[in-house]
C-alpha positions, 0 to 999 in steps of 0.5 A: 528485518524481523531482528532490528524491531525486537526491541520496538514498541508495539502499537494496534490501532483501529480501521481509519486512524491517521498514523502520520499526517503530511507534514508531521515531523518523523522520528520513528520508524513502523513495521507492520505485523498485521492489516493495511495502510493506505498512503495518500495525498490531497489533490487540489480539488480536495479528492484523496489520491492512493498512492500505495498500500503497505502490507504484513512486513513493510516499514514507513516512512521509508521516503522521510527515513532515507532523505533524511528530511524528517518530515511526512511527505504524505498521509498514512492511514489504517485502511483495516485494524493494524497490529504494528511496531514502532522504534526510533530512526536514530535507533534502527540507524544505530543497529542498521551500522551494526549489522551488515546483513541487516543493512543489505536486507534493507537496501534489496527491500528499499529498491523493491519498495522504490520500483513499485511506488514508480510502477504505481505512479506510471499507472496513475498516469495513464490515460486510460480509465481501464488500464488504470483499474486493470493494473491496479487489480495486478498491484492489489492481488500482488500486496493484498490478494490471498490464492484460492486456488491456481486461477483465483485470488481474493483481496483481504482489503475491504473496497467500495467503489470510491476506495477504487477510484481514489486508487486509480486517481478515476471519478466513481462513476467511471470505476463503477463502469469499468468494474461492471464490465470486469464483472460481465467478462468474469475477471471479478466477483463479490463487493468489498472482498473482490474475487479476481480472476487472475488468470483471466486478468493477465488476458486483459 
């Protein structure tokens, strides 16, 4: 999709900037070239959700794009400095018309990223507190991880326990338990750059 956002805008921002609040009007269109957001809504309790992490490549808000609603159905924030792009809707629709490979590119990365947004959202929802930082593990060696070697992955996201458990939709106290046993076990290693032992983590 490289070739729809030669003409957009360029745009950095810092480590914790909100770039779209639940409820903003959406008129333009981001691509990351580097770093990582989060996106997220509140829960009633005022706890912060995760719902997915956009990566190097990835375009949002796809959701308000594609309904064509124009309004933020949640929050997008840098979880690192973020080097991104930024062109209108109504414009990459203008080029999207006039490009038919474009257009299939966009429609196969669509359903990728709508596959794993039902996959994030079947993890939440589990009821067990280890299956849900165990996939979330898979998820994050998948959109974050960097390969060290044919066992092991390393995060390029910084992740303190509570980063963990808004993730996971879990308490703290109960990721820092469950991540205490990965640690025993071998699966991970280090603090906020987690190691992951991948192939042990297919075993668990």
């Amino acid at each position: 999709m490289e070739e729809m956002f030669r003409e957009a805008r360029h745009r950095r921002m810092p480590k914790g900037q909100i770039l779209i609040y639940e409820g903003d009007p959406i008129s333009n269109l981001f691509r990351i070239l580097e770093g990582y957001v989060k996106v997220y809504n509140i829960q009633p309790d005022g706890a912060e959700r995760i719902i997915f992490v956009y990566s190097p490549g990835d375009m949002f808000p796809l959701t308000s794009f594609l309904s064509g609603a124009g309004i933020g159905r949640y929050f997008y924030e840098c979880m690192t400095e973020v080097n991104f792009q930024i062109i209108p809707q109504a414009r990459f629709q203008e080029l999207l018309r006039g490009n038919l490979n474009a257009g299939e590119e966009f429609i196969h990365y669509t359903m990728d990223i709508s596959q794993q947004f039902l996959e994030r959202i079947s993890a939440l929802s589990s009821n067990s507190a280890h299956r849900k930082v165990v996939s979330l593990l898979h998820y994050l060696v998948e959109r974050a991880g960097t390969e060290l070697d044919a066992g092991a992955s390393k995060l390029k996201i910084p992740l303190t326990s509570q980063d963990i458990a808004d993730l996971c939709g879990l308490s703290r106290e109960t990721v820092t338990i469950q991540l205490s046993k990965l640690k025993k076990s071998g699966v991970i290693s280090g603090t906020r750059f987690l190691t992951i032992d991948t192939s042990k983590l297919k075993n668990d």
